[in-house]
LUMFIKE-699399 format. One record per residue (C-alpha): residue number from 1; chain; x, y, z. Coordinates in steps of 0.5 Angstrom, whole numbers, m for minus. Each point is the difference from the previous one (the first is absolute). Layout:
<sites>
<site seq="NUM" mol="A" X="X" Y="Y" Z="Z"/>
...
</sites>
This chain:
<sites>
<site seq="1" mol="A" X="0" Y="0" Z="0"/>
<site seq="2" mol="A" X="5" Y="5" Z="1"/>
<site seq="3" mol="A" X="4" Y="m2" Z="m6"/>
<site seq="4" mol="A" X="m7" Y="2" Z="m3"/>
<site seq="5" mol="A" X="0" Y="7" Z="2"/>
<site seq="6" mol="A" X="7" Y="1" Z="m1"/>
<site seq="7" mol="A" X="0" Y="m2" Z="m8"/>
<site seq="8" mol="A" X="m8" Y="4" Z="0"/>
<site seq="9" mol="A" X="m1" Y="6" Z="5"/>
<site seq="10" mol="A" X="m7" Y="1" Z="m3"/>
<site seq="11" mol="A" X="m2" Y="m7" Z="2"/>
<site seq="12" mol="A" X="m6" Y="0" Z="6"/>
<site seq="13" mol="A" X="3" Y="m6" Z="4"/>
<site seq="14" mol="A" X="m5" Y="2" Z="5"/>
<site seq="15" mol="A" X="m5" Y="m4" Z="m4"/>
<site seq="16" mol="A" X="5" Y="m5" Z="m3"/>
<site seq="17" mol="A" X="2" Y="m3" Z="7"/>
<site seq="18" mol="A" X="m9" Y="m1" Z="1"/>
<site seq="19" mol="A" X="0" Y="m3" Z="m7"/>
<site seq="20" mol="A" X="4" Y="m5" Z="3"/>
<site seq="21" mol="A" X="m1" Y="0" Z="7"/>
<site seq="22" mol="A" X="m9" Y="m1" Z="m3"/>
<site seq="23" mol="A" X="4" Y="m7" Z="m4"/>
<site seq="24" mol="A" X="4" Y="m2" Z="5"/>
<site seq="25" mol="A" X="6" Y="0" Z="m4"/>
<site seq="26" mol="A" X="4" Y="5" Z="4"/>
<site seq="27" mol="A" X="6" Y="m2" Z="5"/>
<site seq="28" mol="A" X="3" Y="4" Z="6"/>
<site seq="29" mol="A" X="7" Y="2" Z="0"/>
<site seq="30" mol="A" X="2" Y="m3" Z="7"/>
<site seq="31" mol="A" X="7" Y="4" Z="m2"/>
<site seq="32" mol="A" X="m3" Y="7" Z="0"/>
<site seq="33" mol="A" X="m6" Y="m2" Z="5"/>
<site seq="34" mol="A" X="4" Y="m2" Z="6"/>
<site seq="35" mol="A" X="3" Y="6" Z="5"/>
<site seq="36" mol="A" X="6" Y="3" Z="m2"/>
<site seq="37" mol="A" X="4" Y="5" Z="4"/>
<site seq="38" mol="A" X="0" Y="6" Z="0"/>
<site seq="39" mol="A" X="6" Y="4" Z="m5"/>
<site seq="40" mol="A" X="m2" Y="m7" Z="m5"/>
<site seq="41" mol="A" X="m8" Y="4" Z="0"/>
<site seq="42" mol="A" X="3" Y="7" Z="0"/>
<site seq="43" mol="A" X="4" Y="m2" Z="m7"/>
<site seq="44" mol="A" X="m7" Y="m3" Z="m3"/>
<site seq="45" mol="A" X="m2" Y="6" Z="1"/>
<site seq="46" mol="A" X="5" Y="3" Z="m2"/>
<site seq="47" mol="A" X="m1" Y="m4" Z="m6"/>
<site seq="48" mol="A" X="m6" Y="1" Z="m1"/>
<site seq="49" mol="A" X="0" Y="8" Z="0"/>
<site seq="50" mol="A" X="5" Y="0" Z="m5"/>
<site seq="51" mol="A" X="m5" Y="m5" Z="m5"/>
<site seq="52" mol="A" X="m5" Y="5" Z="1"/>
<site seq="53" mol="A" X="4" Y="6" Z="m1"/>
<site seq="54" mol="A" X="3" Y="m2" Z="m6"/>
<site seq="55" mol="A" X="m7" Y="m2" Z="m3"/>
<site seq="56" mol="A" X="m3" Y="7" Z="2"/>
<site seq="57" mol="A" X="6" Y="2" Z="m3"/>
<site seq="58" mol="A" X="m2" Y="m3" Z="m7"/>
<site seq="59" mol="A" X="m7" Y="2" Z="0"/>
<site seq="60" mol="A" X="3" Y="8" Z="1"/>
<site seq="61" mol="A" X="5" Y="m1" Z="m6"/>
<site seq="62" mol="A" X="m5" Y="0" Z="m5"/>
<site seq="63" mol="A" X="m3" Y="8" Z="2"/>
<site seq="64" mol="A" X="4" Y="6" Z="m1"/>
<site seq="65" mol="A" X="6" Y="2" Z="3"/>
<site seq="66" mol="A" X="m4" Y="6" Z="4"/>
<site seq="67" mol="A" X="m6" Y="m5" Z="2"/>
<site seq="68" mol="A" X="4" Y="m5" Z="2"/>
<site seq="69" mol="A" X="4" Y="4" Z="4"/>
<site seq="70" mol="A" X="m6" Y="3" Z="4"/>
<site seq="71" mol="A" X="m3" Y="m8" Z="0"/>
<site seq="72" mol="A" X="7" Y="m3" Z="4"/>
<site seq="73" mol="A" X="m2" Y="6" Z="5"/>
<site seq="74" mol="A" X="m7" Y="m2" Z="1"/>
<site seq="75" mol="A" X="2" Y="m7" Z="1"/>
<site seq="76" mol="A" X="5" Y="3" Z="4"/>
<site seq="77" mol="A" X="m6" Y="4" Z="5"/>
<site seq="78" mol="A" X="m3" Y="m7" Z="1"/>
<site seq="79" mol="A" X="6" Y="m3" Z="2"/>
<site seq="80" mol="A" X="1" Y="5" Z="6"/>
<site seq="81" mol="A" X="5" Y="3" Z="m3"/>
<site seq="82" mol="A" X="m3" Y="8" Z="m2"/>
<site seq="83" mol="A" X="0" Y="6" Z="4"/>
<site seq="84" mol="A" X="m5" Y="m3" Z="5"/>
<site seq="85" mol="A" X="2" Y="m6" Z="2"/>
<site seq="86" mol="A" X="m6" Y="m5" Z="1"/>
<site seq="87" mol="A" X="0" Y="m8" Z="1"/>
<site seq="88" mol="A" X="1" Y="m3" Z="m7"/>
<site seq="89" mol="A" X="m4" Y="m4" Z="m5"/>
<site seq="90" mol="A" X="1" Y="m7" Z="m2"/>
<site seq="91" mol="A" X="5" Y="0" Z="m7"/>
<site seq="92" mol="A" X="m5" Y="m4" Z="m2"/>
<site seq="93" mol="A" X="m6" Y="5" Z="1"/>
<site seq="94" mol="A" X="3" Y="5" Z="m4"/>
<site seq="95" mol="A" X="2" Y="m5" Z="m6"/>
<site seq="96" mol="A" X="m7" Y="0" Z="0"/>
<site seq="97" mol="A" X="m1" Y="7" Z="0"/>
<site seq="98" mol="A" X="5" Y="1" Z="m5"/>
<site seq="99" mol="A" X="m4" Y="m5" Z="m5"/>
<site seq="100" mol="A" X="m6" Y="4" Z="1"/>
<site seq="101" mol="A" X="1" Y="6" Z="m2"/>
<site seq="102" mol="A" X="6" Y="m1" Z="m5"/>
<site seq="103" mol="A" X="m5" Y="m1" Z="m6"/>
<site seq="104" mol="A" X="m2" Y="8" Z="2"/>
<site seq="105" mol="A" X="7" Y="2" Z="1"/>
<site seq="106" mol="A" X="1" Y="m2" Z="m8"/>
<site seq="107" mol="A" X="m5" Y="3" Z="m3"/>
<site seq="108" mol="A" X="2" Y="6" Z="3"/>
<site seq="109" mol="A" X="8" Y="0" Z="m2"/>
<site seq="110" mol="A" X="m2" Y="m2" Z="m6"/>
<site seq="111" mol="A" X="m4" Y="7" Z="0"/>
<site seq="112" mol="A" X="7" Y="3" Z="2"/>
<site seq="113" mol="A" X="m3" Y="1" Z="7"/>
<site seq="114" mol="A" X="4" Y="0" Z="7"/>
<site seq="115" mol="A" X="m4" Y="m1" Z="7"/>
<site seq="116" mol="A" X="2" Y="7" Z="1"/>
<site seq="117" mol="A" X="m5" Y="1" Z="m7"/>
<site seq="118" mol="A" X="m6" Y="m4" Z="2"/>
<site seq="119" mol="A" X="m7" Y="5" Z="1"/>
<site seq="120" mol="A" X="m6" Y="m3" Z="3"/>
<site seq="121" mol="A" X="m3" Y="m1" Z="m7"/>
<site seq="122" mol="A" X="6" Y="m5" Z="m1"/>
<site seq="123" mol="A" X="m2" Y="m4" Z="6"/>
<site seq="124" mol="A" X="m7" Y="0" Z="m2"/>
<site seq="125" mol="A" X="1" Y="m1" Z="m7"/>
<site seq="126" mol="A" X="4" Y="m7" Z="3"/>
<site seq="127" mol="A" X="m6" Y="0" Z="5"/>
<site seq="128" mol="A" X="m5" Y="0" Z="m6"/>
<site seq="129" mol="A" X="3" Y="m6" Z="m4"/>
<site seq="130" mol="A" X="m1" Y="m5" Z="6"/>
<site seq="131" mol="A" X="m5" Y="m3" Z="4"/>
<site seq="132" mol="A" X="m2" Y="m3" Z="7"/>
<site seq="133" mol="A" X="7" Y="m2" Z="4"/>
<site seq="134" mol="A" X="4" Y="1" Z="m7"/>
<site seq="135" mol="A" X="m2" Y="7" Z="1"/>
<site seq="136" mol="A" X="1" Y="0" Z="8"/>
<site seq="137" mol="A" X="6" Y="m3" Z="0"/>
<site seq="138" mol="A" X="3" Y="5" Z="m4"/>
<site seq="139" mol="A" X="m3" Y="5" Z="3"/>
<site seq="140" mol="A" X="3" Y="m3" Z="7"/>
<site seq="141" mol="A" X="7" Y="0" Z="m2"/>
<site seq="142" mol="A" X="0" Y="7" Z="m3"/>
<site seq="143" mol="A" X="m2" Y="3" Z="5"/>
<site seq="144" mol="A" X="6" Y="m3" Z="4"/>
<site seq="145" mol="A" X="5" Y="2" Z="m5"/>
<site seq="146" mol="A" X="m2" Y="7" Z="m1"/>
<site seq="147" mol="A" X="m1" Y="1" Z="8"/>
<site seq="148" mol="A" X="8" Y="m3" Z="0"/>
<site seq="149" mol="A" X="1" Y="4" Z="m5"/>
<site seq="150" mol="A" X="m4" Y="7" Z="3"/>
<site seq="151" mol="A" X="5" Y="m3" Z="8"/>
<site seq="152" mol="A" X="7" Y="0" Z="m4"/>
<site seq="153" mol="A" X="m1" Y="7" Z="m5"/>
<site seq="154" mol="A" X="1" Y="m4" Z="m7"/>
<site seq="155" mol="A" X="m7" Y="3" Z="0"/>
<site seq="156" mol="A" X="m4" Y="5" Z="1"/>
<site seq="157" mol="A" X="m7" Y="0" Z="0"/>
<site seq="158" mol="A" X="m5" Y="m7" Z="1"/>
<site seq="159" mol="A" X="m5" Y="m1" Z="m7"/>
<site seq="160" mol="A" X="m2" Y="m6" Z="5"/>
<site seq="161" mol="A" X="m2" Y="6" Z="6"/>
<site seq="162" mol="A" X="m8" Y="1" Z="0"/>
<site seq="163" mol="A" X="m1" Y="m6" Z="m5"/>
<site seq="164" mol="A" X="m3" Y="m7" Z="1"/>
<site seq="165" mol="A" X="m4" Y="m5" Z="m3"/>
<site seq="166" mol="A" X="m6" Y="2" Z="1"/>
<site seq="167" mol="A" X="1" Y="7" Z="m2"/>
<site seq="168" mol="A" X="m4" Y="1" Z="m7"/>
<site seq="169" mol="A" X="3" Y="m1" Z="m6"/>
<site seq="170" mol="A" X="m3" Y="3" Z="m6"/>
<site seq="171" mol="A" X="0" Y="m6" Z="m4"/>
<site seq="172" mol="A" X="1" Y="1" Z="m8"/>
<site seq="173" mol="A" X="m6" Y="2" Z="m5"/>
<site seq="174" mol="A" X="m3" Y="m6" Z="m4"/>
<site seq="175" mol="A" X="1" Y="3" Z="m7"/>
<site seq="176" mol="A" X="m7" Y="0" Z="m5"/>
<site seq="177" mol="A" X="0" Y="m2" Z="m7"/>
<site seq="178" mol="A" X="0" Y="9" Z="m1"/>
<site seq="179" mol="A" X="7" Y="0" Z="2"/>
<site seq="180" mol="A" X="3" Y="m3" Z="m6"/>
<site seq="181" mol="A" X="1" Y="4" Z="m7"/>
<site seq="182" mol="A" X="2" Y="m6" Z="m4"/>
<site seq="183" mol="A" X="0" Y="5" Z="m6"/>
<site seq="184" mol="A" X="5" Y="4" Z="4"/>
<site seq="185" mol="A" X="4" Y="m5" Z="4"/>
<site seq="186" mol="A" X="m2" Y="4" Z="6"/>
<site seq="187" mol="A" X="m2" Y="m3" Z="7"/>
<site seq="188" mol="A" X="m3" Y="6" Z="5"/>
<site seq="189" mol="A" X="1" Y="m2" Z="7"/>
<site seq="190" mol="A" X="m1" Y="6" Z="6"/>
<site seq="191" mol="A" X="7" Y="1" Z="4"/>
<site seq="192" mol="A" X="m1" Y="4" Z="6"/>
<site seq="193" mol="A" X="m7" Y="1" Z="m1"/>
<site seq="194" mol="A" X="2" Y="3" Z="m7"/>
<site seq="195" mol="A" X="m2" Y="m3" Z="m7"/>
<site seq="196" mol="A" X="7" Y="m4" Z="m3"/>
<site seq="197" mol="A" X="1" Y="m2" Z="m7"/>
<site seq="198" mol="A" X="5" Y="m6" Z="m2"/>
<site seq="199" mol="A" X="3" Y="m1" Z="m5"/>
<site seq="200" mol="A" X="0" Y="m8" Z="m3"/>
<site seq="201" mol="A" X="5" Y="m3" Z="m3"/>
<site seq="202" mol="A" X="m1" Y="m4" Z="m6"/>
<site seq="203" mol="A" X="0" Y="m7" Z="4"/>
<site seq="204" mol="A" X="m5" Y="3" Z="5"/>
<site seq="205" mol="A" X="m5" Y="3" Z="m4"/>
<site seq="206" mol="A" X="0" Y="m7" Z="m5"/>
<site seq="207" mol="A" X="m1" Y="m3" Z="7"/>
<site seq="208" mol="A" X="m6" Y="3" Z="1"/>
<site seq="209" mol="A" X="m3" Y="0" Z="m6"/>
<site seq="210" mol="A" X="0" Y="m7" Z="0"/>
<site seq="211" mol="A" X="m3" Y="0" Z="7"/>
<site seq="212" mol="A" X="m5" Y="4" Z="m2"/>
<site seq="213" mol="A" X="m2" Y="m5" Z="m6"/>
<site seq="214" mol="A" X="0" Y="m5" Z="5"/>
<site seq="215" mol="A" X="m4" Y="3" Z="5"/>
<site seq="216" mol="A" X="m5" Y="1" Z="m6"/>
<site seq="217" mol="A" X="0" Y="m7" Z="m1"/>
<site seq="218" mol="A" X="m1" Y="m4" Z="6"/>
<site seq="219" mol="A" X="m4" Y="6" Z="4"/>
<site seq="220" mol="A" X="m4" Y="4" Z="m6"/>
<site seq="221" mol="A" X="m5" Y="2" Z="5"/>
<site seq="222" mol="A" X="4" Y="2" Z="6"/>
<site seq="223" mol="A" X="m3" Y="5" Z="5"/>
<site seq="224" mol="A" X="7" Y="2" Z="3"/>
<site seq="225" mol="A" X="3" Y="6" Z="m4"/>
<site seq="226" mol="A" X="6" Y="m1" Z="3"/>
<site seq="227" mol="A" X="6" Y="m2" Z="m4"/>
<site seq="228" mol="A" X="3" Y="m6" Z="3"/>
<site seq="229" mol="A" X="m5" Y="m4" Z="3"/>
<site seq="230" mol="A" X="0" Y="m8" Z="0"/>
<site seq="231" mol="A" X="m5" Y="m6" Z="0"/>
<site seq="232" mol="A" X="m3" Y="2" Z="6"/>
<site seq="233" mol="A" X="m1" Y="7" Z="0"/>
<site seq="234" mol="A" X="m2" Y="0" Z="m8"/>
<site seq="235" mol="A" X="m7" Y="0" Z="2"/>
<site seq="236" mol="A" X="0" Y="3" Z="7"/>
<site seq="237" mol="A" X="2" Y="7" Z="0"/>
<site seq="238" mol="A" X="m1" Y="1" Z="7"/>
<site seq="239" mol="A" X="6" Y="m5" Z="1"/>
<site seq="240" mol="A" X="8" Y="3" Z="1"/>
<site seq="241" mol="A" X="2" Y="m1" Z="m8"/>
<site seq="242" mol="A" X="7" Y="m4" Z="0"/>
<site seq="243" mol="A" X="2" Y="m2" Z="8"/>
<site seq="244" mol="A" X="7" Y="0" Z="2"/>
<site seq="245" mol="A" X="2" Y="m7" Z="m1"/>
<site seq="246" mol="A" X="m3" Y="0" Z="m7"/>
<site seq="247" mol="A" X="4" Y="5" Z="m2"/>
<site seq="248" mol="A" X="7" Y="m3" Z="4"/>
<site seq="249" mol="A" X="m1" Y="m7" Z="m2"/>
<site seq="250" mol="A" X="3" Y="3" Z="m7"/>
<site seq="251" mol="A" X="6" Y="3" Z="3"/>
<site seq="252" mol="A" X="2" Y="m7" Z="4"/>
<site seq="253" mol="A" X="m1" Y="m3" Z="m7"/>
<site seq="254" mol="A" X="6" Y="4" Z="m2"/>
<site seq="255" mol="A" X="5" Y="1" Z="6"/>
<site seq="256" mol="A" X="0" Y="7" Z="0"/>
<site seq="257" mol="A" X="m5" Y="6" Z="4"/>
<site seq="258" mol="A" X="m5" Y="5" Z="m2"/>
<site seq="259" mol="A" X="5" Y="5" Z="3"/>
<site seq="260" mol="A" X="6" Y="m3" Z="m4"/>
<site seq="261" mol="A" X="m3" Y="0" Z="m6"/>
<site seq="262" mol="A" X="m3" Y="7" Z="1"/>
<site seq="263" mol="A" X="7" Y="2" Z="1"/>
<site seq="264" mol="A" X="3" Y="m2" Z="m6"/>
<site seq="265" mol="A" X="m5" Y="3" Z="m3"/>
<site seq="266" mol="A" X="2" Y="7" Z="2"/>
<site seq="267" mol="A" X="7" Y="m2" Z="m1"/>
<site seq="268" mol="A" X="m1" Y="m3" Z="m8"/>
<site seq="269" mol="A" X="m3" Y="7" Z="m1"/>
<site seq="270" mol="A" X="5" Y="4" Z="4"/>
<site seq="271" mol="A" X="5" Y="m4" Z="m5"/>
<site seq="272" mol="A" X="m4" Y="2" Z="m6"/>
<site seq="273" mol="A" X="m1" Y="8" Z="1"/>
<site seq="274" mol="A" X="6" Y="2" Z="6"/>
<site seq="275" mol="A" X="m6" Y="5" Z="3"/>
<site seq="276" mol="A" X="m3" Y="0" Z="6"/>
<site seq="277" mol="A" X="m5" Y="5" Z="m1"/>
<site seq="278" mol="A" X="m3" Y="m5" Z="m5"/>
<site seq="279" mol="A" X="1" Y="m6" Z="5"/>
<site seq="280" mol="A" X="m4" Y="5" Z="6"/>
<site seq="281" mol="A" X="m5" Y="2" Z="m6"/>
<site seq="282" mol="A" X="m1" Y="m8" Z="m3"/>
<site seq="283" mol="A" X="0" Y="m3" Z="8"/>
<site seq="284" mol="A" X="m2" Y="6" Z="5"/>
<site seq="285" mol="A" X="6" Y="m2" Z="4"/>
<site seq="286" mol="A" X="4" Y="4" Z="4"/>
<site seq="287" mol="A" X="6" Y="5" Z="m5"/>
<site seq="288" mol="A" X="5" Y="m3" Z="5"/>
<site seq="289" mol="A" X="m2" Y="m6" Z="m1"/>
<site seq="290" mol="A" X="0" Y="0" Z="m8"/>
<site seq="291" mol="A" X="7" Y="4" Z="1"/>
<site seq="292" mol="A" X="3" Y="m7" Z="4"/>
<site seq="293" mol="A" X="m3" Y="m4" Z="m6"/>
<site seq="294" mol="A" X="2" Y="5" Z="m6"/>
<site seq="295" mol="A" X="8" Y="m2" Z="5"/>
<site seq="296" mol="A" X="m1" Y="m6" Z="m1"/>
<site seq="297" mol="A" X="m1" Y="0" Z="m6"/>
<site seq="298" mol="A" X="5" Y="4" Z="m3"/>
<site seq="299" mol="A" X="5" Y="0" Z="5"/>
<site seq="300" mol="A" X="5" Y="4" Z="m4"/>
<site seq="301" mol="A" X="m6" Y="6" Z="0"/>
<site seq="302" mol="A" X="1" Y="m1" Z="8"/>
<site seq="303" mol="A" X="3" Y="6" Z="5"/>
<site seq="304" mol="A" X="5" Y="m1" Z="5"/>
<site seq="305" mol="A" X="m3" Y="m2" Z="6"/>
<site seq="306" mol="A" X="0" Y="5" Z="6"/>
<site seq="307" mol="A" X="m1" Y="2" Z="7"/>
</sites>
């Protein structure tokens, strides 16, 4: 079992060792589970520290420079070791932690963010693609990376302060067959209470024309005025039009998330045209953001860094 672990860190020998014990085919190790002296325990322990570490380690390897350095002081926090010194967390427990909000951390370095950057409609952007314990177990250890952040100074405000899960989230508009212009290659959607016109690519909008020409043959007399609907909402317009699951279970097929695939959107399109006015235009993000993508792009057209 501890072989096991050490070739596989993402392994949950917690439900391996039950499978096992459930069939009666694990065996105690009479070696380990006899007492042992005192400075031999230290030395597992020490041991054992270590293989946490160097895991924690190499999940922080695949952030940014910036966040990982502010990530190795949250762990750091956790273990006792921050300006207010308190009993420390379980390696354990944090490796978990760290799983958990490592997808969220991703997609905001891929945006160019640091922690020192994250707002609170980043926080409930994350919040709002996840549901039930997916969406309070990132919550959860947001809420302590940025308290340990706000402690050590890295940071210097809390997006999580006076926001919680049963805080309302204004959730997305269904969009109605009105807000396609096939003609034009135009979507309108409202952006901050703002009308918003994006402007189809060539594969986006040959997508929806064949989806429209499918929705005409399966639902001809359907009810529901929105654009995306499925088997069951097509004939009962009171019901929400594409649920979340419907729309994620595409995404899953392919590996890759919404935001991920947004994201290269905007970076293909800062490729192309090198302006962020055009990228604030196209997708109502924020110019310093379309500045980072336009960077990233085009890293000769990049200015120096100061401070």
């Amino acid at each position: 079992m501890r072989a096991l672990a050490t070739l596989e860190p993402n392994v949950s020998l917690h439900r391996v060792v039950f499978f096992l014990h459930e069939r009666g085919l694990l065996t105690p190790d009479h070696d380990r589970t006899t007492p042992t002296s005192p400075s031999l325990a230290r030395l597992d322990t020490a041991r054992t520290d270590a293989w946490h570490r160097q895991a924690i380690e190499a999940k922080l390897q695949q952030l940014p420079g910036a966040m990982a350095d502010q990530m190795r002081t949250w762990a750091a926090v956790r273990r006792g070791e921050g300006r207010r010194p308190h009993p420390p967390a379980d390696y354990t427990r944090i490796r978990r932690d760290l799983h958990v909000v490592l997808p969220v951390l991703t997609l905001w370095s891929q945006d160019g963010l640091d922690l020192r950057e994250i707002t609170t409609a980043h926080v409930t952007s994350a919040l709002g693609d996840r549901q039930g314990h997916q969406a309070r177990g990132v919550h959860h250890v947001l809420l302590s990376v940025f308290r340990a952040l706000k402690q050590e100074r890295t940071v210097f405000t809390n997006p999580l302060a006076g926001l919680s899960l049963t805080t309302p989230v204004r959730l997305p508009e269904p969009l109605p067959m009105t807000a396609l212009d096939l003609a034009r290659g135009t979507l309108t959607v409202h952006l901050r209470g703002q009308p918003h016109t994006v402007y189809l690519d060539t594969l986006t909008r040959r997508l929806l024309d064949e989806w429209l020409q499918e929705r005409h043959d399966q639902w001809p007399a359907s009810p529901n005025p929105r654009l995306l609907v499925t088997t069951h909402s097509a004939h009962h317009p009171a019901l929400p039009p594409v649920s979340y699951c419907a729309l994620r279970r595409a995404f899953d097929r392919t590996g890759i998330t919404p935001r991920q695939m947004w994201s290269d959107r905007v970076l293909d399109e800062a490729r192309q045209t090198a302006d962020p006015v055009h990228l604030v235009h196209l997708f109502g993000i924020h110019p310093g953001t379309a500045v980072r993508y336009v960077h990233a792009a085009h890293p000769d057209k990049a200015l120096p860094h100061t401070r």
